[in-house]
N, C-alpha and C positions, 0 to 999 in steps of 0.2 A: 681485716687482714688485706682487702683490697687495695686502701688506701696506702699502703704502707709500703704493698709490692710498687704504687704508682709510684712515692716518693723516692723510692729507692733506683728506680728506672731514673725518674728525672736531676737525679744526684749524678747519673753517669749519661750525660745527655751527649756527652761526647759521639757513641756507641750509636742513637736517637737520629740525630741529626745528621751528620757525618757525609752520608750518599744523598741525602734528600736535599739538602744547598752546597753540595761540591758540582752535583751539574752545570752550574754556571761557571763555567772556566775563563769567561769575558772580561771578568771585572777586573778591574782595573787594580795593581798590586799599588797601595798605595800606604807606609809607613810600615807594617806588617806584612806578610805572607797571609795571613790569616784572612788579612780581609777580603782577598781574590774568594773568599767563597762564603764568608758571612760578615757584611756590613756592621758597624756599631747600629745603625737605621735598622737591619733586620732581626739584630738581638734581640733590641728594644720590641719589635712586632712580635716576635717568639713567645720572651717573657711576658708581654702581659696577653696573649692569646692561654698561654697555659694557667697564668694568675688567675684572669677571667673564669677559665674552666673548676678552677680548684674553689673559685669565692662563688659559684654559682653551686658546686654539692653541698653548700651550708657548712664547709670545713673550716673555714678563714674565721676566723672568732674576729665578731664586729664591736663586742664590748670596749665602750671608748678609752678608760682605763688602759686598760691590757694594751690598747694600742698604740697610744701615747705612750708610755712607758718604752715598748720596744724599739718603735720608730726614734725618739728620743737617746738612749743609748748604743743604737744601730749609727743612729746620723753621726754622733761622740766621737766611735770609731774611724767612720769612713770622712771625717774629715783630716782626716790624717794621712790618709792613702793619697799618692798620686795624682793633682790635681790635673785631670785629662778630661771632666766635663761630663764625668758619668752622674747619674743621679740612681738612688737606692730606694728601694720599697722594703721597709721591713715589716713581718707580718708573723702570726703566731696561728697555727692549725691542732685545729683540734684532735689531737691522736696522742693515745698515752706512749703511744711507740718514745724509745730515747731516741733523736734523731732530729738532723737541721739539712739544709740541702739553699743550692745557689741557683736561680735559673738565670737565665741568657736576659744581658738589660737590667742587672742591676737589682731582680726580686733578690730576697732573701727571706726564707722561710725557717719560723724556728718549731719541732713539733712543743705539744704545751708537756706531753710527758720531758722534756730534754730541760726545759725551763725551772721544772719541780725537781729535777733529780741535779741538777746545782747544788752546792752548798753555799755559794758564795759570789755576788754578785761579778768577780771576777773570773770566776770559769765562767757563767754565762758569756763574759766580753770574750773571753780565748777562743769561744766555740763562734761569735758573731764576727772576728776578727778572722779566722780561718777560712768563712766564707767569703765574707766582703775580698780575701785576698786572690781566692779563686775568679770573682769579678774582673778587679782590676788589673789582674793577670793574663785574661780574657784566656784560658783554661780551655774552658769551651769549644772557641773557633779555633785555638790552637790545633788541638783533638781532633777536630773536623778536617783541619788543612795535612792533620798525621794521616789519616785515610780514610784519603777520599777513592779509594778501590774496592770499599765494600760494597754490598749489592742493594743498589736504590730499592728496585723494588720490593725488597724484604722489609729495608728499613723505614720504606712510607707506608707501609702495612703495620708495623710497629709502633711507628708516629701515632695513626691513627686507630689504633686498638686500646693505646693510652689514654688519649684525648676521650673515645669515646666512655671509656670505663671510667674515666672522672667523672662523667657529665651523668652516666646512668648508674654507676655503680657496679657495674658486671664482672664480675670476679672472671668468669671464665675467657671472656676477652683478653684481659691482664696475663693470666695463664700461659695464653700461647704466645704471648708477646714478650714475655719472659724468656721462654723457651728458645721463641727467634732469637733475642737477644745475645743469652748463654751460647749457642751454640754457632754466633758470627765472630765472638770473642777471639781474639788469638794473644800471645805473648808479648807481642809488642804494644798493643792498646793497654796492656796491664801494665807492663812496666812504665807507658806514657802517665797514666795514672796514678801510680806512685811517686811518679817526680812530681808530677803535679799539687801532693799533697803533702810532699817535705817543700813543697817551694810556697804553699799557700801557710805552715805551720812556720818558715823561721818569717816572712813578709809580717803574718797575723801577729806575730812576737811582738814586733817594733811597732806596729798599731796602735795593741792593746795599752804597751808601755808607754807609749805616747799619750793614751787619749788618760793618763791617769789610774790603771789597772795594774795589778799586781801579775808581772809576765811569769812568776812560775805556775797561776793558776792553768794554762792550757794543758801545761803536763799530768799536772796534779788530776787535774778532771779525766783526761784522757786513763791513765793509770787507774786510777778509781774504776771507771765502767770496765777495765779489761779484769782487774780483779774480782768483781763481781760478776763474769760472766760464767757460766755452766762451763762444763767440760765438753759440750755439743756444739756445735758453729749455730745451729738453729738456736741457742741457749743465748746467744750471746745479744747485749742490745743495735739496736735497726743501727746507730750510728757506727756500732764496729767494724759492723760488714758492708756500707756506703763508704766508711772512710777508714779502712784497715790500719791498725796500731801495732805496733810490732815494738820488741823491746829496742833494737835500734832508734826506731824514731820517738820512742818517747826520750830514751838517753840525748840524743840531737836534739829534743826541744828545751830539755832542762840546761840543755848546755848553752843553748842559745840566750835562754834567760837568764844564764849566770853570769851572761857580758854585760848585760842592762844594766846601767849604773848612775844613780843611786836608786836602791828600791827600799820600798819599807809597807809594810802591812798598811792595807785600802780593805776599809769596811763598807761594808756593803751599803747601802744609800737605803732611806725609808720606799723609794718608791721598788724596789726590787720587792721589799717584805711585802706590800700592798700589791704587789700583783703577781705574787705565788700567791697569795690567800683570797685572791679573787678565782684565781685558777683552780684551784683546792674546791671552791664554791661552785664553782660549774662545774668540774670532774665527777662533786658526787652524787651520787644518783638521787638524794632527796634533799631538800633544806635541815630535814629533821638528824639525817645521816651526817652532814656537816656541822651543824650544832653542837650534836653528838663529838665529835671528833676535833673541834675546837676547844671545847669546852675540859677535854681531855688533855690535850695539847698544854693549855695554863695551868690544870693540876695536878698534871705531874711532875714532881720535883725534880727529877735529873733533865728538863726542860730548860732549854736555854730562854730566858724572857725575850721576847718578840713583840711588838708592837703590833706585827704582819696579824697576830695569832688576835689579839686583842681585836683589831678592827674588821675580821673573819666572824667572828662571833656577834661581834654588831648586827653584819649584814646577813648571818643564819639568822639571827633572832626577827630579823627586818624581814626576812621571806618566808618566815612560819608564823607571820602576823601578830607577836611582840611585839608591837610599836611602841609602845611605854619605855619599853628595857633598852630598845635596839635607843630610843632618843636619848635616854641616860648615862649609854655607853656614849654616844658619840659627843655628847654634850663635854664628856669628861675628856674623852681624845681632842676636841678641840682646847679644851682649857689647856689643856698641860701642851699641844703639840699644835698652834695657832698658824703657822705656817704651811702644813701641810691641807693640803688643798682638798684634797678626797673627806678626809672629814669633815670639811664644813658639807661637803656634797649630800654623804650621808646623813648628815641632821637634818638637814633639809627635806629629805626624803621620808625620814622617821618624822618629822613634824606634819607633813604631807600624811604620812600613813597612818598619822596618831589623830587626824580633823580637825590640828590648826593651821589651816590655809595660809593665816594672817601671817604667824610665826614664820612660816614654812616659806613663803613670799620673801621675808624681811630677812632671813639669814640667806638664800640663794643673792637677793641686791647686795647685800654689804659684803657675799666673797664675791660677787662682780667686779665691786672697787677695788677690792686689796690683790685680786689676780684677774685683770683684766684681757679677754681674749682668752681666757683658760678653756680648750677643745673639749675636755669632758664635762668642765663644769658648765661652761654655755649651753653643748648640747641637752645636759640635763635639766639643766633652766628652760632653755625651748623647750622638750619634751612637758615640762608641767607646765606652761603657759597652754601649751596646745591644748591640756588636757580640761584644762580649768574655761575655756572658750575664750581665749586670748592671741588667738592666733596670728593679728597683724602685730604687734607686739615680738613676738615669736619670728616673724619673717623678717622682724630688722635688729632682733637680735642676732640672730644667725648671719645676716648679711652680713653686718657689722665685723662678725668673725671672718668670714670664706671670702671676703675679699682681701683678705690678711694672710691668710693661711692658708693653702692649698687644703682642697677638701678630698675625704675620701668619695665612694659613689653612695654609699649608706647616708651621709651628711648630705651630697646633693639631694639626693630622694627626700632627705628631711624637710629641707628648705622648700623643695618644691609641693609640698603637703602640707608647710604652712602656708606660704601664696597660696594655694589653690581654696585652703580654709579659711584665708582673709578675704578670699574676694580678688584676689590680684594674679587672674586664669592665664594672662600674657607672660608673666612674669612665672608663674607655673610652669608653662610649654617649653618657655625660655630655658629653664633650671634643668626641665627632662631634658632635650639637646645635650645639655653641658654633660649629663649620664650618659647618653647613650654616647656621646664623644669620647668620652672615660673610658666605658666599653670598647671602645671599637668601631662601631656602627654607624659610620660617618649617614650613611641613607635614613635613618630611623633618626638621626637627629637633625637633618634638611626638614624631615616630615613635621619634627616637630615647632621648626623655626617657620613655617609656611601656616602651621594652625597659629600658632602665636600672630605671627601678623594678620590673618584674618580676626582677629578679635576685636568686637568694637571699642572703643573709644582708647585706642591708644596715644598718648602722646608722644610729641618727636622726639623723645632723650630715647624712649623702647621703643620708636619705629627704627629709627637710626642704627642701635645698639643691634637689634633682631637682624636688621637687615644685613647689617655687615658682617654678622655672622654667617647670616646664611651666602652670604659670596664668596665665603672664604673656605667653606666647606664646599661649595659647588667647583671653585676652583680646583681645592686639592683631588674631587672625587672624575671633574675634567680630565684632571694631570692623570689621575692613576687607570682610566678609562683606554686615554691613551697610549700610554705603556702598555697595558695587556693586549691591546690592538698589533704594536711594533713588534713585541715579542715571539707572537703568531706567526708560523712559517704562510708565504703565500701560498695561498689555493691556487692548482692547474686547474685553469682554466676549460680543457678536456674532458673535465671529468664534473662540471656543474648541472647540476641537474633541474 
């Protein structure tokens, strides 16, 4: 319940923020009103302070799958918005709560209960599209620039009751930070908030439409959860009452999508089914409980056939130590469905679980060839390289990827846990740095480019490479030393003790 009241606060970050960076009234009004009190620069610091805090309670679900997937029809989306040079993080949290939320900088969070309760890969895009529109809307600072009359210090007791209660879970912290919240509220923050999400509902229309999506699913979905809610407001799901539906605005979004022209029925894609059923798989409380529930799922005859449901049951069978059955399955979803990537992953893994190495080796190399640079499949190839004592192997497979692809921090810590098991401790230190840069923590990753270079025998492509890292983080941490020095009113002198 903790988590849910947090996501819900940081849905209305407007409220959040507002007094705690309007006190800079210096800055400079530059394209926007907005930005005199929150930078694109300090979105960015925002969002991934609060990201940081939310991936660090174990809520951010790191399965590569799942995240690929999302990141993937997030990116669909938002290359269709406004090209202004925003960059987007999409991410899935573990909460059955129904509900998604936007932070400052481009996060985009979806909970995994809002993902399941979908019917159709296109309301997922209506609800990704809604968000991303609040982004590029900048919603946010807007809100912030609406008022900036509220009271700082309330609302940086608020800030950090939130933050805290991420990071330890404290329900009762939350509580009263609620309360602050509810009761700084007034009529005008509400009604800003409502424009704000009939303005982010017709923007996410022409998105979704664009990126290939069927634009009356946002209604559709929307309608859906107001119909299924209780006749209580606490009845109703987390997304109703973060992002309030009214019959007006659902009529406004269907109308919006009856201008959209040509449209026609978009079926859902294989990798949506494959990552509800991975979701499904982590949701439930045992492998044997999923099994169970998959297995039901195929035999029931008013069941619509799913693929999702078939490669679910693989990987229940694969984690309650069937490995015979789970390689049978998967041996057949790759015969019939040869293209799809995750099945080869899974045989691999069921041949791995089943004690042939050999086999289990030679199907991860041959989907190497056929999807080369694939994030989860590599990563799961690293992972069994590591596993099997193959680790320098392992650190240039990986390389080979993340210097392609932007890595998450779970993939840097990978790569730097095969260097460190290959034997290659500089190039270790090195990778930790690029984490803790990820993080934030510009000082914990100078620390760790200073042990890197003291490591013997490095050659100059990694003394070069280390070193010019670490000047370029000494520089920015210079820069930013400086500024909190300017920003400091001067001391009288009078009064030095």
């Amino acid at each position: 319940m903790f988590f849910r009241r947090f996501i819900a606060l940081v849905c209305s970050m407007a409220t959040v923020f507002a007094p705690v960076l309007a006190a800079n009234d210096d800055l400079p009004d530059i394209g926007s009103p907005a930005d005199t009190v929150l930078s694109r620069d300090m979105e960015q610091q925002i969002g991934r302070s609060i990201y940081k805090s939310l991936r660090d309670t174990g809520k951010v679900i790191t399965d590569p799958e799942i995240q690929e997937y999302i990141q993937d029809i997030g990116q669909k989306i938002a290359a269709n918005a406004t090209d202004n040079g925003q960059r987007f993080r999409f991410f899935v949290v573990d909460d059955p709560a129904i509900n998604a939320f936007a932070l400052p900088g481009g996060y985009v969070g979806v909970h995994s209960g809002l993902l399941l309760a979908t019917a159709t890969e296109s309301e997922l895009a209506g609800v990704l599209a809604h968000e991303i529109s609040h982004v590029t809307q900048r919603h946010i600072s807007r809100a912030i620039y609406a008022n900036q009359r509220a009271s700082i210090l309330t609302m940086a007791a608020l800030l950090g009751a939130i933050l805290l209660g991420a990071a330890t879970g404290s329900g009762d912290a939350i509580q009263g930070a609620v309360a602050a919240a509810q009761g700084a509220a007034v009529q005008q923050q509400i009604n800003f908030t409502r424009a704000n999400e009939y303005e982010a509902d017709r923007i996410g229309i022409g998105l979704m439409a664009s990126a290939g999506f069927n634009p009356d699913a946002m209604a559709g979905f929307f309608e859906t959860l107001a119909r299924q809610s209780g006749p209580l407001a606490s009845q109703a799901p987390e997304f109703l009452r973060t992002h309030p539906v009214t019959v007006n605005r659902i009529a406004e979004a269907r109308e919006r999508a009856a201008q959209v022209v040509p449209r026609a029925e978009v079926a859902s894609t294989t990798g949506y089914s494959l990552a509800r059923a991975r979701l499904r798989l982590l949701g439930s409380p045992s492998p044997e409980a999923a099994l169970a529930r998959f297995t039901s799922d195929l035999h029931d005859p008013g069941h619509v056939a799913d693929v999702g449901a078939e490669y679910g049951l693989a990987l229940a069978r694969l984690q309650t130590g069937d490995a015979g059955q789970a390689r049978e399955a998967f041996a057949g979803l790759v015969e019939k469905n040869p293209g799809v990537i995750a099945f080869h992953t899974g045989l691999a893994q069921a041949e791995m679980a089943a004690g042939d190495e050999r086999s289990a080796f030679a199907t991860y190399e041959r989907a190497m060839q056929l999807f080369p640079r694939n994030v989860p499949l590599t990563i799961h190839y690293a992972e069994a390289l590591m596993q099997h004592e193959r680790a320098g192997q392992a650190h240039r497979v990986l390389l080979d990827l993340l210097n392609i692809v932007p890595p998450t921090p779970e993939q840097v810590r990978l790569i730097a846990l095969a260097a460190s098991a290959a034997g290659d401790t500089g190039d270790a230190h090195y990778y930790m740095a690029e984490y803790h840069l990820i993080a934030g923590d510009l000082n914990l990753a100078a620390d760790e480019l200073r042990v890197a270079l003291g490591i013997p025998g490095l050659d100059s492509v990694q003394r070069a490479r280390f070193s010019s890292r670490l000047t370029e983080i000494q520089q920015v941490l210079t820069r930013l030393q400086s500024e909190k020095r300017m920003s400091q009113p001067a001391r009288n002198p009078g009064f030095d003790s």
